[in-house]
Each structure stands twice: as structure tokens, then as C-alpha cells.
C-alpha positions in Angstrom: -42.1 0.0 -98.7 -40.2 -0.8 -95.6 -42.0 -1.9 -92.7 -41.9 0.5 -89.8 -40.2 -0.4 -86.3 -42.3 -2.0 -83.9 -43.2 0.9 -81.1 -41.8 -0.1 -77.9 -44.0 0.5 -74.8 -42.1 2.8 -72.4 -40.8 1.0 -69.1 -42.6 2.4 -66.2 -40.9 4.2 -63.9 -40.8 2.7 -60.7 -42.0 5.0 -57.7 -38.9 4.5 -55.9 -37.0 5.7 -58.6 -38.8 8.9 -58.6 -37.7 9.4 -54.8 -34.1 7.9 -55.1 -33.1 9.8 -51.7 -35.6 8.6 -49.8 -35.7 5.3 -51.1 -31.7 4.8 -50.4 -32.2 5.4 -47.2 -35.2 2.8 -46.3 -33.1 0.6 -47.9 -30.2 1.4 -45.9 -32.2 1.3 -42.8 -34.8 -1.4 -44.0 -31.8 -4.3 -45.0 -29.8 -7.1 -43.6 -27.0 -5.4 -41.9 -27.5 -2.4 -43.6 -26.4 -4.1 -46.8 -29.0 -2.7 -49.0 -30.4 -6.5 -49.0 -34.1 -7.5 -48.0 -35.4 -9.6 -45.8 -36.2 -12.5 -47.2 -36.9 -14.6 -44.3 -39.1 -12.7 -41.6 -37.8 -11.7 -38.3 -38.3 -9.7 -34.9 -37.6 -6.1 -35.2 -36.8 -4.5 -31.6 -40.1 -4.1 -30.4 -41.1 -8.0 -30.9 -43.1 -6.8 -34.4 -42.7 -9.7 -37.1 -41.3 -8.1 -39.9 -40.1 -9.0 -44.0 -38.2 -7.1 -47.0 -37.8 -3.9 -46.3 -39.5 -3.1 -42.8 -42.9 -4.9 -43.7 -44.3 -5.6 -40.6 -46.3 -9.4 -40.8 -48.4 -11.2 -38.3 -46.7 -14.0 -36.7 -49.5 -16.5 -38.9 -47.2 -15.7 -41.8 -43.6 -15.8 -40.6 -42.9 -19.2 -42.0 -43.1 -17.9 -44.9 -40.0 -17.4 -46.9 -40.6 -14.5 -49.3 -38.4 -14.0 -52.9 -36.4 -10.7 -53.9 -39.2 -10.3 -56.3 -41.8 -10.1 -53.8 -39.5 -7.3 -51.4 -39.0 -5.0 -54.1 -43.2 -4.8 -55.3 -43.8 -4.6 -51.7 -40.9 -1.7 -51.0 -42.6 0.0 -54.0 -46.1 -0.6 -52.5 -44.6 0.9 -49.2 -43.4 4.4 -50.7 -47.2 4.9 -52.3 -48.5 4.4 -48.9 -46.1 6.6 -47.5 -46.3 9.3 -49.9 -50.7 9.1 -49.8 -49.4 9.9 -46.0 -47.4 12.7 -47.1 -50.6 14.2 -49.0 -52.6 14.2 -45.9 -50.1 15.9 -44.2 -49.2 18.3 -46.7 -53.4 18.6 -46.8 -53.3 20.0 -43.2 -50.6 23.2 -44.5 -52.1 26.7 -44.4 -54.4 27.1 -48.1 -51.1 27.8 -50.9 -48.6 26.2 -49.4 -46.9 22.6 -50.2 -44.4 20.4 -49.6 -41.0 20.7 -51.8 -39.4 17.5 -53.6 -36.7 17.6 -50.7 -39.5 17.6 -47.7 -41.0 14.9 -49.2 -38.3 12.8 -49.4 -37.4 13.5 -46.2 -40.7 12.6 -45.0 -41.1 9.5 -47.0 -38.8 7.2 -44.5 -40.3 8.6 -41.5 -43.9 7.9 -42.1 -42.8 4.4 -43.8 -41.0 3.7 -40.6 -43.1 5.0 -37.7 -46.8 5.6 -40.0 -49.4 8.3 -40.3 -51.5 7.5 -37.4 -48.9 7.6 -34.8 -47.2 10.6 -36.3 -50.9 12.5 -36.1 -51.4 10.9 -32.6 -48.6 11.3 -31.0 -46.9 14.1 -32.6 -49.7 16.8 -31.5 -46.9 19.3 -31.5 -45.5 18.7 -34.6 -49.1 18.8 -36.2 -49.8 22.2 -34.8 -46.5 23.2 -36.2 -48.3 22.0 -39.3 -51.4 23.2 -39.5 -49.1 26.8 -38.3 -47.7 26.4 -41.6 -44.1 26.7 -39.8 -42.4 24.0 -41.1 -38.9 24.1 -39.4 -40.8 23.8 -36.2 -42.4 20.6 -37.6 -39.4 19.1 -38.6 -37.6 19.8 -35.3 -41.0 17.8 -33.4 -40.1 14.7 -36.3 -37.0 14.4 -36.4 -34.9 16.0 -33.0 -32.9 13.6 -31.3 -35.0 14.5 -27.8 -38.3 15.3 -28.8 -39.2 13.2 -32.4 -39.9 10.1 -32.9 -36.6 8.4 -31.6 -37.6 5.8 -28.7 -38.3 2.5 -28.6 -37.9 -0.6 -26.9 -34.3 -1.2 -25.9 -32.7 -4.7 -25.2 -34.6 -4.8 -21.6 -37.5 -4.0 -23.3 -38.2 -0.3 -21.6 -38.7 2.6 -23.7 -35.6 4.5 -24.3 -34.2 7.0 -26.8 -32.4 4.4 -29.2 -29.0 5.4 -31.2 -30.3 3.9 -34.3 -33.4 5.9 -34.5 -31.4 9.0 -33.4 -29.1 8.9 -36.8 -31.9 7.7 -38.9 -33.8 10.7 -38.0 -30.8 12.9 -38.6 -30.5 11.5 -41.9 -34.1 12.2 -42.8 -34.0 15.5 -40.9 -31.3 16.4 -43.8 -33.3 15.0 -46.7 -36.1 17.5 -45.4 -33.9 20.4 -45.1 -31.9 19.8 -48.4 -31.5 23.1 -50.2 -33.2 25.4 -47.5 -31.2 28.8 -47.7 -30.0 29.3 -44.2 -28.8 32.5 -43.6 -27.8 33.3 -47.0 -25.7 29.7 -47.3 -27.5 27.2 -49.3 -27.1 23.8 -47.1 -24.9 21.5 -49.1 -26.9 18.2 -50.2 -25.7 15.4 -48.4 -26.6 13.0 -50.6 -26.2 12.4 -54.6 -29.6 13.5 -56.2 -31.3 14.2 -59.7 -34.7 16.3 -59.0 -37.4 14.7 -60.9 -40.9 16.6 -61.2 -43.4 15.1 -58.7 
């Protein structure tokens, strides 16, 4: 009798994997010069905030603390769950039957990883009657327009200003979110490579 094959345990798949879009772009936004790289040693962001890998913001008790690739990519995995428990809560504040596509949710993925739930709710009180309106084009444009979302910050003399950076990144998310909407009777053209996976 031959001896069957030993069953191999399947690999896990990794939660950024099953949102490659969005996680491409916190990457892209989140690395040394853009590189794709982590932070492994902690630095200031714009606004003063201590931050490590990819856009973890520390207290200043840790930033001595040199941290290993290892370490950045658990914690940039740990980051997307967070984000996408935010995503839920939003998605829980939708009229009763609707939800958030695959595409919306990787568009909104990056956003709440990079500016977070609470200041999103707080702030954004027109974007979260847009919400709760069930009209989501009107939420996105409160997210992600280059006036009126969530695109200031502290500039180099430290006042509040709209910043170029956050204007693109926006854009970029703003097209994640829109991905395959039918626009009058044109389906918009994905701007970035992408192989749906069920949620």
C-alpha cells in the first residue's frame, strides 16, 4: 500500500492581498520616497506625528526604536483590518439594502487608514449626511474633492493649507471608488491593474 501525501495546510491569504488596489496605493503613499519601502526607522510626518512602516503613527517614547521589514508588513496588514472594520461602520450608516461594492471599498480603504474613522465622522458631517442619504457620489465628492475633502494639512510653516500631496492621493482613491461606475452609458476605464476577489 502506498503511503498517501502528506496534506499541505493552505497558505493564508494575507488581507492585503485581498485588496491589492488599495493596498498599492498605501504603499505608494505610506513608503520611503514613494519606493514601495517601509519605514523602518520612525520619523516626523508633516504634521510633527511620529510615524513607522507604512504610516503607523508612534508616540515619541518609542521612536528609538528601529523596527524590521517583518514587523511593517504584520502591522500594514493589521492597518487594512482596522481600516476595513471602519469601512463596515460606514457602510452600517447606508440606507437598509444597500452596500458598498469591492471597488468603494478599496477606494475607501486608504482614506480611512490615512486620515481614520473618527475624524472622517467628525469632521466630514457633510459627507456623512451624503451617507446616511444613501447618495454615494455625493459622499465621495465631500472625501475626496480637491476643495472640500480631506486634503489640508500643515504645510512647511506649519499653517493649515490645502497640500499637493494629499490632493493626488485623494484623486487616486477618488478613482479606486469610482472604478467601474457606468457614467453615462461609458463604463470608466480602471486605472489600475486589478483581479476582483469575493469579499
Amino acid at each position: 500500500m502506498v503511503d498517501p501525501l502528506p496534506m499541505e495546510e493552505p497558505t493564508p491569504v494575507r488581507i492585503s492581498d485581498q485588496y491589492p488596489a488599495a493596498a498599492a496605493l498605501i504603499r505608494k503613499w505610506e513608503s520611503v520616497d514613494q519606493s514601495g519601502d517601509p519605514h523602518l526607522i520612525p520619523y516626523q510626518d508633516s504634521g510633527g506625528n511620529w510615524t513607522v512602516g507604512y504610516g503607523q503613527l508612534i508616540d515619541s517614547d518609542s521612536k528609538d526604536i528601529e523596527r524590521t521589514p517583518e514587523w511593517a508588513e504584520a502591522n500594514f496588514d493589521n492597518q487594512i483590518e482596522v481600516a476595513l472594520e471602519d469601512v463596515r461602520k460606514l457602510e452600517a450608516k447606508l440606507p437598509k439594502g444597500m452596500r458598498f461594492t469591492h471597488n468603494e471599498i478599496e477606494g475607501l480603504i486608504p482614506i480611512l487608514q490615512n486620515v481614520g474613522y473618527t475624524k472622517i465622522t467628525n469632521q466630514g458631517i457633510n459627507a456623512m449626511e451624503a451617507l446616511q442619504d444613501g447618495d454615494k457620489k455625493r459622499f465621495a465628492f465631500e472625501l475626496f474633492d480637491a476643495e472640500q475633502g480631506f486634503t489640508k494639512g500643515a504645510n512647511e510653516d506649519g499653517d493649515k493649507a490645502i497640500l499637493e500631496g494629499l490632493v493626488t492621493r485623494r484623486g487616486e482613491e477618488a478613482a479606486l471608488f469610482a472604478r467601474g461606475r457606468h457614467t453615462g452609458g461609458m463604463v470608466q476605464r480602471n486605472l489600475y491593474p486589478y483581479n476582483p476577489r469575493p469579499i
